[in-house]
MIKOLTI-71364 format. One record per residue (C-alpha): residue number from 1; chain; x negated, y, z. Coordinates in steps of 0.5 Angstrom, whole numbers, plus 500, padded with zeros to 3 digits. Example, Ala and Ser with C-alpha at 12.3 -4.5 7.8 and 13.67 -1.06 7.14 Angstrom:
2
<r><num>1</num><cadena>A</cadena><X>475</X><Y>491</Y><Z>516</Z></r>
<r><num>2</num><cadena>A</cadena><X>473</X><Y>498</Y><Z>514</Z></r>
//
This chain:
173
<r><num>1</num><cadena>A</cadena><X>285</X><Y>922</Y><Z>924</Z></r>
<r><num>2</num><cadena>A</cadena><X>292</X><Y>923</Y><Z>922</Z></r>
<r><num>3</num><cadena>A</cadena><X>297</X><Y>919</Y><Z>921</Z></r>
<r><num>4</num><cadena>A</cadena><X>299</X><Y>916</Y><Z>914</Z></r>
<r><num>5</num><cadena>A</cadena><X>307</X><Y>918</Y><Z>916</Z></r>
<r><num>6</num><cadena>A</cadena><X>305</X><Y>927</Y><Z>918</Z></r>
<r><num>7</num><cadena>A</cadena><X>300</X><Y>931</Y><Z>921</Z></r>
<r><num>8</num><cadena>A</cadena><X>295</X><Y>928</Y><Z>926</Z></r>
<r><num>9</num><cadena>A</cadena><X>297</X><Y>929</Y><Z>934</Z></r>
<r><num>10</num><cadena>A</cadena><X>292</X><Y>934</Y><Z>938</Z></r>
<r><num>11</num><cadena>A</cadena><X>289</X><Y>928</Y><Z>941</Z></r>
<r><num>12</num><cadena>A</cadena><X>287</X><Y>926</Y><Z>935</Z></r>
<r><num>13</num><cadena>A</cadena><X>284</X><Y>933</Y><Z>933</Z></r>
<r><num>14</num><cadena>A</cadena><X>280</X><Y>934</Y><Z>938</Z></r>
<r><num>15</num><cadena>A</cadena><X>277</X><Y>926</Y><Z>937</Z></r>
<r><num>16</num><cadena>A</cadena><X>275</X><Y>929</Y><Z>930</Z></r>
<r><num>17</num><cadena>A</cadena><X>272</X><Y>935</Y><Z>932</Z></r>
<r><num>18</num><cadena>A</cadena><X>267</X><Y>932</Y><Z>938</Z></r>
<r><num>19</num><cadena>A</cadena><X>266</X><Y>927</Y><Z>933</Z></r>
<r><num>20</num><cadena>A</cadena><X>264</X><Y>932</Y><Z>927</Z></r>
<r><num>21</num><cadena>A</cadena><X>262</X><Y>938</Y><Z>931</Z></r>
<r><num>22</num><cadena>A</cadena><X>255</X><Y>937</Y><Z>931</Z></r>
<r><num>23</num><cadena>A</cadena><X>254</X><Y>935</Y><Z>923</Z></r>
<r><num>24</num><cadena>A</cadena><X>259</X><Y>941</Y><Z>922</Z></r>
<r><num>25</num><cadena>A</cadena><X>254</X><Y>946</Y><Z>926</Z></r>
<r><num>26</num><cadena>A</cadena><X>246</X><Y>943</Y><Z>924</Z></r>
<r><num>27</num><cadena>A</cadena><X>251</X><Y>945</Y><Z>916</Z></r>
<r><num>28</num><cadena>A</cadena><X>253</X><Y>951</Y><Z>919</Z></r>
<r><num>29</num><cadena>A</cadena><X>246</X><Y>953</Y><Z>922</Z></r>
<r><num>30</num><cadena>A</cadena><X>242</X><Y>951</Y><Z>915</Z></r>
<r><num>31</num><cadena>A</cadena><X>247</X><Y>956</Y><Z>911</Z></r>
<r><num>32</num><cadena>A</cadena><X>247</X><Y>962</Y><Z>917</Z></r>
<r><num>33</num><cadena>A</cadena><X>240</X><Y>962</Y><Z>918</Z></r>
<r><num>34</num><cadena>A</cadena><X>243</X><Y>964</Y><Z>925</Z></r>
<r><num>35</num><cadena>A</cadena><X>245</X><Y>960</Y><Z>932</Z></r>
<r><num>36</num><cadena>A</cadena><X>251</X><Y>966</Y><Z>934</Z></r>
<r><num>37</num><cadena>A</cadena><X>253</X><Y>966</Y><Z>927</Z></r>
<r><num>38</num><cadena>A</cadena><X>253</X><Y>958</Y><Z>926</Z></r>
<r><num>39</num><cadena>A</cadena><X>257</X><Y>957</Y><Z>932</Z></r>
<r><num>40</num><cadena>A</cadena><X>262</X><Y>963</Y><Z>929</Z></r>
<r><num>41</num><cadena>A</cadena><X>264</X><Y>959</Y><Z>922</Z></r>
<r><num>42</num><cadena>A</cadena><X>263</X><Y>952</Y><Z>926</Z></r>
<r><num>43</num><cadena>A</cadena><X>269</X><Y>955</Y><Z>930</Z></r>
<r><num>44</num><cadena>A</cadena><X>273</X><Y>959</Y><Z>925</Z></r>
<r><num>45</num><cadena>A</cadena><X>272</X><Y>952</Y><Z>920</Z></r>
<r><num>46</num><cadena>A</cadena><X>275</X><Y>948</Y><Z>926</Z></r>
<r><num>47</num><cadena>A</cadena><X>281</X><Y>953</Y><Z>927</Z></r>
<r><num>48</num><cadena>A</cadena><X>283</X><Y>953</Y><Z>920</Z></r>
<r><num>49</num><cadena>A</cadena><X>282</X><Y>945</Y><Z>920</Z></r>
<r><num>50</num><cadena>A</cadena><X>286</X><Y>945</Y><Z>926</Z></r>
<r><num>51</num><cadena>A</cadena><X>292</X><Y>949</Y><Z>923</Z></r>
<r><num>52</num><cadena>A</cadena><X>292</X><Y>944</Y><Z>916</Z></r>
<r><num>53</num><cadena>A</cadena><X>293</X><Y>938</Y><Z>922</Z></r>
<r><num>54</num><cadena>A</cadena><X>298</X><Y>940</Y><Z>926</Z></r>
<r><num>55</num><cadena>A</cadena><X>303</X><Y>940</Y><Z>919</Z></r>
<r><num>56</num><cadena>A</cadena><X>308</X><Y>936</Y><Z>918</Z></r>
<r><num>57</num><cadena>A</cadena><X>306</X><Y>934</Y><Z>911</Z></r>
<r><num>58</num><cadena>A</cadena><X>299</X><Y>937</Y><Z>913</Z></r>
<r><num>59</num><cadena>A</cadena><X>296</X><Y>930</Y><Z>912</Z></r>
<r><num>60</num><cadena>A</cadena><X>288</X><Y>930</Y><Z>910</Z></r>
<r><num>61</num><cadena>A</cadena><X>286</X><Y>924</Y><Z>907</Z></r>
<r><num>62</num><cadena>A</cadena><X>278</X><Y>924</Y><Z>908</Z></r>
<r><num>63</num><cadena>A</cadena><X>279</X><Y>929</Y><Z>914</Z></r>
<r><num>64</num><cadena>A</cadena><X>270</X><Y>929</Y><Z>914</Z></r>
<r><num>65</num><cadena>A</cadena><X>271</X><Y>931</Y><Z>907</Z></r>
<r><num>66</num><cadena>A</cadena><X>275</X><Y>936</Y><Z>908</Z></r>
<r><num>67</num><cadena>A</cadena><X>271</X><Y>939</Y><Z>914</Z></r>
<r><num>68</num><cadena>A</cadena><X>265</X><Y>940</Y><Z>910</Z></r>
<r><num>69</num><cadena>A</cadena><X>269</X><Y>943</Y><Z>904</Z></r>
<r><num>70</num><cadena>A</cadena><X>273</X><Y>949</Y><Z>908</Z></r>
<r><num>71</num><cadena>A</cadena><X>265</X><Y>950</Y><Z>912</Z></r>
<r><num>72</num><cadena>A</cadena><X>262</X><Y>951</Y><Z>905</Z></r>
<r><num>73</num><cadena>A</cadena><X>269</X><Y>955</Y><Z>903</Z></r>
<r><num>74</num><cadena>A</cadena><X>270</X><Y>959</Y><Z>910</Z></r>
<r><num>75</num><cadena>A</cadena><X>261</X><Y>961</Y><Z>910</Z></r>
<r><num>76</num><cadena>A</cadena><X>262</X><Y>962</Y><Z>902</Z></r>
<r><num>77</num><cadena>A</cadena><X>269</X><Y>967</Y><Z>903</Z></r>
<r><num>78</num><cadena>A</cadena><X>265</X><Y>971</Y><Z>909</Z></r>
<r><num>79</num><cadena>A</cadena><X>259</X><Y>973</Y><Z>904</Z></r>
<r><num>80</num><cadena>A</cadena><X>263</X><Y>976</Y><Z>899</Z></r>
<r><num>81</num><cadena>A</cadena><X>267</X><Y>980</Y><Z>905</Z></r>
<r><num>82</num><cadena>A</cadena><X>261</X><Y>983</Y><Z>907</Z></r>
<r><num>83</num><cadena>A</cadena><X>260</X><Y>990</Y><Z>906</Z></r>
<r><num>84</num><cadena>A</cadena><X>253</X><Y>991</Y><Z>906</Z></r>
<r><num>85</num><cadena>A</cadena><X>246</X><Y>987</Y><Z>905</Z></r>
<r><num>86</num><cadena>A</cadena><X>245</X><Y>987</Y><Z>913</Z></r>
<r><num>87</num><cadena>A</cadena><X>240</X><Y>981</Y><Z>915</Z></r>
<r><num>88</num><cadena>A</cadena><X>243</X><Y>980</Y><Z>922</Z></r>
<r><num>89</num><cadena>A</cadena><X>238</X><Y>974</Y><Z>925</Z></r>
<r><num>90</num><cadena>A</cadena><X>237</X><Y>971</Y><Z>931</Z></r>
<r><num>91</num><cadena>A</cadena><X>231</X><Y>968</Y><Z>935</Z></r>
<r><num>92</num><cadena>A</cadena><X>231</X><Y>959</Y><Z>934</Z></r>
<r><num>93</num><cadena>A</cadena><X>235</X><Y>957</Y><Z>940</Z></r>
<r><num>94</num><cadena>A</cadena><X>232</X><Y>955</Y><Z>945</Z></r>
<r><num>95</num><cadena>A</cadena><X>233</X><Y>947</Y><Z>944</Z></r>
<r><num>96</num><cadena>A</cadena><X>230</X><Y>947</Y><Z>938</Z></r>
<r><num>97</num><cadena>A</cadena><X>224</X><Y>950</Y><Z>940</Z></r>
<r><num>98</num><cadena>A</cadena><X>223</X><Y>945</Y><Z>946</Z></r>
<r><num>99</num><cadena>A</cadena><X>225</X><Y>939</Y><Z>942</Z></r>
<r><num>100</num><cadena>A</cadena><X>218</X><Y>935</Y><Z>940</Z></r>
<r><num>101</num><cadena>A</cadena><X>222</X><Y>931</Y><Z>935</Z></r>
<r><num>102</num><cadena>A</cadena><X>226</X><Y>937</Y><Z>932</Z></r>
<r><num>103</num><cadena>A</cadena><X>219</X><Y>939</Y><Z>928</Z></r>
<r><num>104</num><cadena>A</cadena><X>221</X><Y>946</Y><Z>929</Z></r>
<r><num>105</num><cadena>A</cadena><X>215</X><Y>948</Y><Z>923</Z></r>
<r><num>106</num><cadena>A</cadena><X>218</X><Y>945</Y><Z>918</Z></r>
<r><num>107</num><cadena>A</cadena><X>225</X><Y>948</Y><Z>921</Z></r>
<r><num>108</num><cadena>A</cadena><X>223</X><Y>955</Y><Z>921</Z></r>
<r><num>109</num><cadena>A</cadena><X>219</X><Y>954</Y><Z>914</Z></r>
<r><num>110</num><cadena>A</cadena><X>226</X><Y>951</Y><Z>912</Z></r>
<r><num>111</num><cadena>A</cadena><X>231</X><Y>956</Y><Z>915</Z></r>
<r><num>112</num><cadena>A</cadena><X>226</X><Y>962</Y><Z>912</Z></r>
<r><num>113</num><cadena>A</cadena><X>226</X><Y>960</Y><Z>906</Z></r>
<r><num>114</num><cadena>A</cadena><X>234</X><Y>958</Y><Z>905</Z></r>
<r><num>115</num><cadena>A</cadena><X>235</X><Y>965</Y><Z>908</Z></r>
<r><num>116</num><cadena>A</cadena><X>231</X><Y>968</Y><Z>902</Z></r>
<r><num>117</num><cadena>A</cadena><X>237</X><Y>965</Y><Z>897</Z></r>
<r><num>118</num><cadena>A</cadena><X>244</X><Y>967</Y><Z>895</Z></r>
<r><num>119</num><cadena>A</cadena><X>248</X><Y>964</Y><Z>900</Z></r>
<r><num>120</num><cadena>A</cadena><X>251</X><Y>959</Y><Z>894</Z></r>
<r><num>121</num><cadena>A</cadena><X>245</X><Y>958</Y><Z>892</Z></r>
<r><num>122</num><cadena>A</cadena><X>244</X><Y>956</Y><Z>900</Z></r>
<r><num>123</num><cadena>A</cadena><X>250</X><Y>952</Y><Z>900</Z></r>
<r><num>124</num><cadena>A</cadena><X>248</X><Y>947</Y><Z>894</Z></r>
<r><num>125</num><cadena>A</cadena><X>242</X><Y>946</Y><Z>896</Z></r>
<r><num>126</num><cadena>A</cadena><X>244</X><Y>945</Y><Z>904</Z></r>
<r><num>127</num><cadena>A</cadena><X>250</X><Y>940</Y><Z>901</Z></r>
<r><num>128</num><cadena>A</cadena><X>245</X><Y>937</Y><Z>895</Z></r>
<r><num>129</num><cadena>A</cadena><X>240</X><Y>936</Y><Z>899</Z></r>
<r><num>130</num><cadena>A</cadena><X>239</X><Y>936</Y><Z>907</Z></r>
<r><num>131</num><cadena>A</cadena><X>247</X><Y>933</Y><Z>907</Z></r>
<r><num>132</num><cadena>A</cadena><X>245</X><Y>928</Y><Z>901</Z></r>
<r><num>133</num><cadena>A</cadena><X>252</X><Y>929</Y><Z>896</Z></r>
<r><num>134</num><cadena>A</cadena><X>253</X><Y>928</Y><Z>890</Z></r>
<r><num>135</num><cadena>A</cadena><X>254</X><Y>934</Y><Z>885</Z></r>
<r><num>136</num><cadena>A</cadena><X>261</X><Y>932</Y><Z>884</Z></r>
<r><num>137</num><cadena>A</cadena><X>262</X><Y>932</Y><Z>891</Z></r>
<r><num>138</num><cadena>A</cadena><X>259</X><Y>939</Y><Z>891</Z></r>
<r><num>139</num><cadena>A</cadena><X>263</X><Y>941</Y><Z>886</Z></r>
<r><num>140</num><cadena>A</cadena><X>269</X><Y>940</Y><Z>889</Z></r>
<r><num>141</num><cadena>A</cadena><X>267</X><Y>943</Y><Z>896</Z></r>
<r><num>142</num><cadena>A</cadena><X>265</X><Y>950</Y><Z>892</Z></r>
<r><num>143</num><cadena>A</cadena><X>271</X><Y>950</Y><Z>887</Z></r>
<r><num>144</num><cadena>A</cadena><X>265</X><Y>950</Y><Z>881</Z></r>
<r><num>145</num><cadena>A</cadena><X>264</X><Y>945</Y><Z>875</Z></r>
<r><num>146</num><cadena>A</cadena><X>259</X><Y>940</Y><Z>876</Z></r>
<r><num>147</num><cadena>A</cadena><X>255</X><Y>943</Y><Z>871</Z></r>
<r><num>148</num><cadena>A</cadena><X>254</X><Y>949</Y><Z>875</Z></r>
<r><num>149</num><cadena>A</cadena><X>253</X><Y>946</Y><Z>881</Z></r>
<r><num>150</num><cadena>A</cadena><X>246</X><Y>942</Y><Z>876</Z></r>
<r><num>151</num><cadena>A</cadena><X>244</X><Y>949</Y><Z>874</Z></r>
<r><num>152</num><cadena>A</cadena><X>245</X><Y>953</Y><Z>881</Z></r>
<r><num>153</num><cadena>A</cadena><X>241</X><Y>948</Y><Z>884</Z></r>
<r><num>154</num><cadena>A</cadena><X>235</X><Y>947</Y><Z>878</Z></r>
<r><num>155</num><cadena>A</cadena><X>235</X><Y>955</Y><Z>880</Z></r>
<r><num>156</num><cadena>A</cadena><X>236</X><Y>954</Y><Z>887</Z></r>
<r><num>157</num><cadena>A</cadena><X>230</X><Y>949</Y><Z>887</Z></r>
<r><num>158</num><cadena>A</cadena><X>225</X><Y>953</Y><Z>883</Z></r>
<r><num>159</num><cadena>A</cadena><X>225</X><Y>959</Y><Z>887</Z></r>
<r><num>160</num><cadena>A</cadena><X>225</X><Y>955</Y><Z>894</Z></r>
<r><num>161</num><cadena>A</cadena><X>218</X><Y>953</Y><Z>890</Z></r>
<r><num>162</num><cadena>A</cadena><X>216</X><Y>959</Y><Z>888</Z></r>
<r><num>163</num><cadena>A</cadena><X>217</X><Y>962</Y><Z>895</Z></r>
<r><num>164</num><cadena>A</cadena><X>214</X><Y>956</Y><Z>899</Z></r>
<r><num>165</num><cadena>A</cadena><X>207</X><Y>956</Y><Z>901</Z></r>
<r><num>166</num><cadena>A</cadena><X>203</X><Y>949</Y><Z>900</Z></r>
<r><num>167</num><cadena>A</cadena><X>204</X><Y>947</Y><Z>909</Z></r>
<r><num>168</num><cadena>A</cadena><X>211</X><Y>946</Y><Z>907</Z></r>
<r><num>169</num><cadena>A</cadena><X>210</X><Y>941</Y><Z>900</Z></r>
<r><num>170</num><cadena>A</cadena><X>212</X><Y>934</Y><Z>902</Z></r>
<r><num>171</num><cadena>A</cadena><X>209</X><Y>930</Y><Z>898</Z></r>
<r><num>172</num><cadena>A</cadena><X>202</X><Y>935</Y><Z>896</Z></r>
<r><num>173</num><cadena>A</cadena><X>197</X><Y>932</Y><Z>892</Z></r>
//
């Protein structure tokens, strides 16, 4: 993390960004839809990191925080720079698919259904939902209201519900 007294050393960055790489991309992957795609906002996310960190008054107090926070920003900025509605997608990489543990229906029902989504719509649920953050926490990450967030995420929800088929309802009667 880094130090009260300025920015953090390179030893420290690199620390942080073993520790949270993983986290950073399974947010990434769920938002992009894509492994190639994922792999890009996870390192542009970290490259912006890394040039707050080196600073010398560049200190970020909740470093995990603050990743998430630019993940959601970056992924949210680059959706707006895009000039078409070009659906690039990838086939589910290859650990996914052999890991019998990653429950890859559900994944790939998941991810089919987030892709359907406008990404801030994606953004709210993945953060909401799949990362267990409060609204206010969202908020913050997407530069909105909390009352926006509720209203997103009320919307988000229902339409998520409308596309899923009954396979993938938790909790089914």
């Amino acid at each position: 993390m880094p130090n009260r007294s300025g920015s953090g050393t390179e030893q420290e960055f690199e620390e942080f960004a073993q520790a949270r790489a993983a986290q950073l991309y399974r947010s990434a992957w769920l938002l992009c839809g894509s492994h190639h795609q994922a792999e890009d906002l996870v390192q542009e996310t970290l490259a912006k990191i890394y040039a707050r960190w080196r600073r010398p008054f560049g200190r970020i107090d909740n470093p995990a925080a603050y990743a998430q926070t630019t993940l959601t920003r970056t992924f949210l900025g680059g959706r707006r720079r895009r000039s078409n509605d070009e659906k690039p997608y990838a086939d589910v990489p290859e650990q996914l698919v052999d890991d019998p543990a990653a429950r890859a229906d559900v994944r790939l029902a998941l991810r089919a259904l987030l892709a359907e989504l406008p990404p801030a719509d994606r953004v709210v649920l993945v953060l909401r939902y799949l990362e267990d953050l409060s609204v206010d926490e969202v908020a913050d990450r997407m530069g909105a209201s909390p009352g926006a967030v509720r209203n997103r995420s009320m919307r988000a929800l229902e339409r998520i519900r409308g596309l899923a088929d009954d396979s993938l309802r938790i909790g089914k009667d």
